[in-house]
N, C-alpha and C positions, 0 to 999 in steps of 0.2 A: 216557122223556124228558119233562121239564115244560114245557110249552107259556107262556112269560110274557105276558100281554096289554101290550105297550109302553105305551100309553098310559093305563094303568092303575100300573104301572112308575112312572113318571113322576109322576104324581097324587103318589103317594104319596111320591116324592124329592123333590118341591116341599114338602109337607107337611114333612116332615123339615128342609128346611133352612128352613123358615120359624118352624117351633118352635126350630130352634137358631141362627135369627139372634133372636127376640124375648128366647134364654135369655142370648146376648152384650150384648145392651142392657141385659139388666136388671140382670147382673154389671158390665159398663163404666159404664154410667152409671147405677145404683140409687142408694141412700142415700146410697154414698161419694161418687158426684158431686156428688150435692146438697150434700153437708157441704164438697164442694170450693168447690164454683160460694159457698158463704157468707162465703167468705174471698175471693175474688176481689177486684180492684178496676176497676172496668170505669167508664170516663171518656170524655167528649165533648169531643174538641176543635173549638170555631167559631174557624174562621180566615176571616178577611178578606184577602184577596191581591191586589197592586198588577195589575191588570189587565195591562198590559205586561210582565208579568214570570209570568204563568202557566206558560208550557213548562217555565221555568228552573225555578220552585218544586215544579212536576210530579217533574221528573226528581229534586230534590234529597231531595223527599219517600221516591219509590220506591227510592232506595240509599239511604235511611235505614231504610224497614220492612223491606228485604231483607234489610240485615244485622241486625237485630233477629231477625226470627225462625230467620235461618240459627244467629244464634250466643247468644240469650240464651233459656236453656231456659224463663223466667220471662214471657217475652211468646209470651202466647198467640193473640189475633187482633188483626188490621189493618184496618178498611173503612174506605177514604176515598173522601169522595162529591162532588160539584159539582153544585150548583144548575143544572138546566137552564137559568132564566130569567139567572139571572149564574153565569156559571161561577169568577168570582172569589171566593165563597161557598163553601168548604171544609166538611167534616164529615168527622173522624175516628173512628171508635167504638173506640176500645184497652182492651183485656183483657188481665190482666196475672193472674197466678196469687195475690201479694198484694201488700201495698202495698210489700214488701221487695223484692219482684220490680221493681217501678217507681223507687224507689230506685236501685236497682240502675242501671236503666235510663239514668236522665239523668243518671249520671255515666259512661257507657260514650262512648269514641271518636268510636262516627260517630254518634250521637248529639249531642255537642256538636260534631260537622263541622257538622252537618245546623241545629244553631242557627246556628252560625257565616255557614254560607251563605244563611240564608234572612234572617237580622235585618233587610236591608233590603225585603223580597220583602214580609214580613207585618206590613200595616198593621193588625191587629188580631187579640186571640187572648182568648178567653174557656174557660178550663178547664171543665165541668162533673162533677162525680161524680155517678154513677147509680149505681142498685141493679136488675143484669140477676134482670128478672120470671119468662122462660123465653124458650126458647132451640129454634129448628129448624131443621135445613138437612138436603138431602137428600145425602145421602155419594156423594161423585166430584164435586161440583159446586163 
């Protein structure tokens, strides 16, 4: 009978799945990603929102990115952020696969709901396009 040192067991299991999760990284997200992440279209939106009217343009926002990501395979990520010092001070970061995907996008449904309901809510709206430099977040979060 072989006597196994558990702890030693163990070492070596960690070892193992840590070599085969850096071997998933570098398959999922190697070259191909980067050649993906080139085509991207990744945009800032600065919104200006009527102070009075925040809950309402809250809510109207989050059943617009919800159904985005539930149902357009082309919208990739969502952050929208509020100024601690005014919360009526918006910032969206949208990721979109390519600019077909975005396309796509503002002509889908609740997309134009979501203009529809908000036109009086946002007093002001500046597009930005940026070019995403890199990119981290830690997985589950």
């Amino acid at each position: 009978m072989k006597i196994i040192n558990f702890e030693t067991h163990m070492e070596k299991i960690q070892k193992v799945k840590g070599l085969l999760l850096c071997l998933f990284f570098f398959l999922s997200f190697g070259n191909g990603a980067y050649a993906q992440e080139k085509n991207q279209m990744v945009r800032l939106a600065i919104i200006k929102v009527d102070p009075l009217q925040i809950e309402a343009y809250h809510a109207a926002l989050k059943e617009q990115m919800n159904a985005a990501i539930l149902k357009e395979p082309g919208v990739l990520t969502y952050y929208a952020v509020a100024d601690k010092s005014d919360p009526s001070k918006i910032t969206i970061l949208e990721i979109y696969a390519d600019t077909a995907a975005y396309q796509s996008h503002i002509t889908t449904a609740h997309f134009q709901k979501y203009k529809e309901t908000v036109k009086n809510m946002v007093t002001s709206l500046e597009l930005v396009d940026v070019d995403l430099i890199s990119s981290l977040n830690k997985s589950g979060n």
